[in-house]
C-alpha positions as CSV (number, residue, x, y, z in Angstrom):
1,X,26.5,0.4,65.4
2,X,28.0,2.2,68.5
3,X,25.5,5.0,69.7
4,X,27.4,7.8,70.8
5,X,25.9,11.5,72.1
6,X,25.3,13.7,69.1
7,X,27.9,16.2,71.6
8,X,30.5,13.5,71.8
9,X,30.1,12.6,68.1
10,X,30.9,16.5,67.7
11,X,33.7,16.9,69.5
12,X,35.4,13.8,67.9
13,X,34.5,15.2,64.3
14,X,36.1,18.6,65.3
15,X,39.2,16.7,66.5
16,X,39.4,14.9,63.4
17,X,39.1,18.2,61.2
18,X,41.4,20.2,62.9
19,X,44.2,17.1,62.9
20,X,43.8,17.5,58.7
21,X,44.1,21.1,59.1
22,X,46.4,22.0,61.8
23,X,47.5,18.7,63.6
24,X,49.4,15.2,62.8
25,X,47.2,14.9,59.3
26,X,48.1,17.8,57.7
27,X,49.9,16.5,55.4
28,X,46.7,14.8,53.6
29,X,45.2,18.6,53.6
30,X,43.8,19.4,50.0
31,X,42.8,22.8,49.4
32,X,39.7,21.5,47.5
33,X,38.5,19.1,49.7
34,X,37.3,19.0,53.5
35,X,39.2,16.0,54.8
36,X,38.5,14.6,58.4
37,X,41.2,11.9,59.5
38,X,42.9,10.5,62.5
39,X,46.5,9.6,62.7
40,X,48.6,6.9,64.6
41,X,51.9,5.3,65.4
42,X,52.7,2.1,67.0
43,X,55.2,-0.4,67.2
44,X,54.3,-3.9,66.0
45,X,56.2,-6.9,65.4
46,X,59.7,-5.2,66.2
47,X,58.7,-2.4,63.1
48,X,57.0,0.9,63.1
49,X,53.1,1.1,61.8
50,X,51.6,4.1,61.0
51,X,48.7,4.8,60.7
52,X,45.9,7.3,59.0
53,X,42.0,7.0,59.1
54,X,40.4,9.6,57.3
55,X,36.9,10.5,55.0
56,X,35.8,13.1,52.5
57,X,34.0,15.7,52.3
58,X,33.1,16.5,55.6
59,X,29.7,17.9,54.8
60,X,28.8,14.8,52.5
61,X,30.7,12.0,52.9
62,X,31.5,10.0,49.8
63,X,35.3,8.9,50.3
64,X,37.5,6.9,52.6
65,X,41.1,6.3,52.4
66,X,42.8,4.4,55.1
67,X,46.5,4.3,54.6
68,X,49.0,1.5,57.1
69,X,52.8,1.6,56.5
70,X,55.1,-0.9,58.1
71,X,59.1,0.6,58.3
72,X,61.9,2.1,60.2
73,X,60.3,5.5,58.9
74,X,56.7,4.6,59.6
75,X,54.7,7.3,61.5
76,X,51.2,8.5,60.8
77,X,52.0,11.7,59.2
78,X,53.6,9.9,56.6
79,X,50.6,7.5,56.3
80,X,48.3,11.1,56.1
81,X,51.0,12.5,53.2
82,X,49.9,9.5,51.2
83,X,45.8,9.8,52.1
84,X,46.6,13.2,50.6
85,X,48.1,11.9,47.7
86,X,45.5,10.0,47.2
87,X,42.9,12.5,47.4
88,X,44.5,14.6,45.2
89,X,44.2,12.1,42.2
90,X,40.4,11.1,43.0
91,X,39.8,15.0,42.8
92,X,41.5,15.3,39.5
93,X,39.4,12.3,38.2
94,X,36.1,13.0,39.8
95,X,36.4,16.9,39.5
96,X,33.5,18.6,40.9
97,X,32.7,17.0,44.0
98,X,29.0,16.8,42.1
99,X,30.0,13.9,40.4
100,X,30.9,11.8,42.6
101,X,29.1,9.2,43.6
102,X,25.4,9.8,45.7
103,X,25.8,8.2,49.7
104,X,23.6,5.2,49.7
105,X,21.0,5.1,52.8
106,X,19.0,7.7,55.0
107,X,20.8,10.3,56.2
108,X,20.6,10.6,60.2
109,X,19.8,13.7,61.2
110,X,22.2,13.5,64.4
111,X,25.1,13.0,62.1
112,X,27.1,15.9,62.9
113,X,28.8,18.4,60.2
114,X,30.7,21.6,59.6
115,X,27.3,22.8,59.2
116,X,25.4,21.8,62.0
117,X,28.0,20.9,64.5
């Protein structure tokens, strides 16, 4: 575990929200789902890697994707276009977000969400 200040923790949640909504990760935006991610792009092994970190629902987390793509085209909002993909067929299979599956363990009160952020 890395303990970071619930302020820090914050700031890096809001960064991660607004790169889904207005940033690099748009491309993984779902109307129907609050999407928090991180893009990336690096060169490795004389190829392009890109990169996409991202969970869902903001407010409850039950989901992660993580996408890595290797090419001459590999950037990370390519990797986020196919997170979104992905989210949208777990949302057609799960429907309401109230059948997903429950989070397993305590939930810390520091956490930081949309709602308490």
């Amino acid at each position: 575990q890395i303990k970071l200040d619930p302020k820090n923790r914050r700031a890096v949640l809001e960064g991660m929200v607004d790169a889904v909504e207005v940033g690099t990760a748009r491309r993984a935006r779902d109307s129907g789902e609050s999407i928090a991610g991180k893009t990336g792009t690096c060169i490795g092994g004389g190829s392009w890697i890109g990169l996409f970190g991202s969970y869902s629902q903001v407010e409850n987390p039950n989901l992660v994707v993580v996408v890595i793509t290797r090419g001459s085209t590999a950037r990370g909002k390519y990797a986020a276009d196919i997170a979104g993909d992905v989210y949208r067929l777990v949302s057609s299979r799960y429907g309401n977000t109230a059948h997903r599956p429950r989070k397993i363990g305590d939930l810390d009160s520091e956490t930081p969400t949309m709602t308490n952020r």
